[in-house]
N, C-alpha and C positions, 0 to 999 in steps of 0.2 A: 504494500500500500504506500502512497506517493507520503510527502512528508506535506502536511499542512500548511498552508502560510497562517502568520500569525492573523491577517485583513480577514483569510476564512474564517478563521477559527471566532475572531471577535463579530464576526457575520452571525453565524450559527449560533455562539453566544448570547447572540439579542435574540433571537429566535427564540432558543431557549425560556430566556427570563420573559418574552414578552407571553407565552404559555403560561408559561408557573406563575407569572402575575395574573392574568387571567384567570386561571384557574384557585391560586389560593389567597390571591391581592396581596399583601404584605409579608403576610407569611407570620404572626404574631408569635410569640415567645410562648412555648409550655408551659413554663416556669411560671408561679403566680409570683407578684412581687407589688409595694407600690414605692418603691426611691431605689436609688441605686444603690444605699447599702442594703438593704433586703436581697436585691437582685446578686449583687456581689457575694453573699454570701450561699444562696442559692444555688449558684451556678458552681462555687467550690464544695457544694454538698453533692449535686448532680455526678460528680467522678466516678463514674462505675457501677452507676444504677440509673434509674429510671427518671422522669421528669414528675411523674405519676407519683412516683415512691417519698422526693423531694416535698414535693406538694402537699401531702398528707401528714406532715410533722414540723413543717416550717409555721403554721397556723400557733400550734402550743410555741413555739421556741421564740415568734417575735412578740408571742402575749408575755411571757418572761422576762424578755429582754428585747425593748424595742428601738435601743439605741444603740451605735455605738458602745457607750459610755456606760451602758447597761450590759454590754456583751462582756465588756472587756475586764470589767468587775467579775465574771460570772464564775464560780468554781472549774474548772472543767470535766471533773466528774460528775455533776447536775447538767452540764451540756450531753455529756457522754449518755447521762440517763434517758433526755428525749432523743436525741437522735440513735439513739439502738436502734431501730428497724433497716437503719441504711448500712451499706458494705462501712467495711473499714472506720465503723464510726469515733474508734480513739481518736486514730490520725485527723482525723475530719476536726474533729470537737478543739483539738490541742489546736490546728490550724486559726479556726474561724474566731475562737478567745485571741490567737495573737494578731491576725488579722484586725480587730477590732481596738488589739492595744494599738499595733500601730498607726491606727486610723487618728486614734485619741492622740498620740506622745507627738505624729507627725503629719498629719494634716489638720488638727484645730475639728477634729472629728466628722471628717465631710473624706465622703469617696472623690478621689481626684480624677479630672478628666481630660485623664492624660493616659496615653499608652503605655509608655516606660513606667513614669509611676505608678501605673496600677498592678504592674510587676513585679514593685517590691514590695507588697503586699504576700504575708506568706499565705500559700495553700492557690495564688495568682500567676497563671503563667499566661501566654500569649492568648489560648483559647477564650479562657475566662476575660481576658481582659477583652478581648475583639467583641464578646457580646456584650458585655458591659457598655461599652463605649455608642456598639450599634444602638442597644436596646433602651439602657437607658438617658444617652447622652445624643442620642442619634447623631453621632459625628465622627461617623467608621473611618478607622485607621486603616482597616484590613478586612478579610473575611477568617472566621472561624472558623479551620477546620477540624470537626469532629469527624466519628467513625462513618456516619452517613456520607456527611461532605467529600472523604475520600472517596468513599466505597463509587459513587455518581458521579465525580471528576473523570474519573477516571474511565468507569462504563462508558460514558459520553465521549472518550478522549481528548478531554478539555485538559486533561494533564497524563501525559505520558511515563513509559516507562522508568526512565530517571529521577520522576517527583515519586519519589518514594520515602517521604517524608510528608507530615503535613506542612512543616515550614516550607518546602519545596513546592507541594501541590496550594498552598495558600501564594505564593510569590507567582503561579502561572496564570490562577483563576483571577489574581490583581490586573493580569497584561489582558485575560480574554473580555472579563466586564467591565462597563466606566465604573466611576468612583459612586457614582448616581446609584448604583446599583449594589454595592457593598453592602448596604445595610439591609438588604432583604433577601441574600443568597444562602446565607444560611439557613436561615425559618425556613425561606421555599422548599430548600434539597432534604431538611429533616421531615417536612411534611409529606414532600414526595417521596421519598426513600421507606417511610414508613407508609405508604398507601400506597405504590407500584416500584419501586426501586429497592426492594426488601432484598438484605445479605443472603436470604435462601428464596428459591421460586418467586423471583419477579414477575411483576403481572406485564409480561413484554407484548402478550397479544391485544391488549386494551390499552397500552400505555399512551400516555400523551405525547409524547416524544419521542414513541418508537420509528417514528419516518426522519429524526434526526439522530437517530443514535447508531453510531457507528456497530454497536454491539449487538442489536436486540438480537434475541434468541439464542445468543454464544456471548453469554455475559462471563464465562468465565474460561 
């Protein structure tokens, strides 16, 4: 198969997005949240589980501690007691108390809206911050890639075989979509991905995309 140009590829690209807008408009956040420290800490809960699973235990956690300054006080062992139901909840608990200190000791207790900075944020790495910044800040640095956002870049071969990373497959999908469009590719490709772009039996003979997808029917 010929090697793409990149004018294709950003062709196709808007095709793409102008489908998945059509079909899901924004593409809204799973996550319930209402500021962006809620969302911040949300998102470093989401690690390894479900959006679904997040959702169902963040309701008690922000009625306990609705601040900041209320998190960062917090035992970690009483964080550790509500969040049990989710994976790895020590690490999580231990994270999101020092997250919260450092919110308090170095930003005057306000999530910053900034990329770098929200990376030094412990239990914060480039993912968490990308949605952060989209969702709640709408003023995308980048796009988020999660296990969805690979798994669909790449089906579509909007990122090729050397993005084999997400920092790599997040650096192509910045050259194939405008900046306009960063803040709604993630939401789209999780909602798609989870209703026809699924990691087992994609629904390739219904899909929406299936007349631009390099892959359908040999997705793997």
């Amino acid at each position: 198969m010929a090697r793409e140009s990149l004018v294709s590829k950003q062709q196709r690209a808007a095709e793409i997005e102008r489908r998945l807008y059509d079909y899901y408009g924004r593409g809204e956040a799973s996550l319930d949240f209402t500021d962006p420290f809620t969302l911040t800490v949300a998102v470093v809960l989401s690690a390894q589980c479900t959006d679904a699973a997040v959702n169902k235990i963040t309701p008690k956690l922000f009625a306990a501690y609705p601040t900041p300054l209320a998190l960062a006080q917090a035992p970690v062992a009483d964080v550790e007691e509500i969040i049990h139901p989710l994976g790895f909840f020590r690490s999580k608990a231990k994270n999101i108390v020092a997250l919260a200190q450092t919110l308090v000791a170095d930003f005057g207790g306000e999530v910053p809206a900034d990329i770098d900075l929200l990376q030094k944020l412990p239990g914060v790495g480039r993912k968490t911050a990308n949605c952060v910044m989209c969702a709640a800040f709408e003023q995308p640095q980048g796009i988020a890639v999660d296990t969805h956002v690979f798994r669909i870049a790449h089906r579509l071969k909007l990122a090729g075989p050397s993005a084999d990373t997400p920092a790599k497959t997040e650096a192509v999908l910045m050259k194939a979509f405008p900046r306009r469009d960063w803040m709604f590719v993630n939401h789209q490709f999780v909602h798609f991905g989870r209703e026809f772009c699924r990691a087992r039996n994609p629904r390739c003979a219904d899909c929406i995309l299936g007349d631009v997808c390099p892959t359908r029917g040999n997705w793997d």
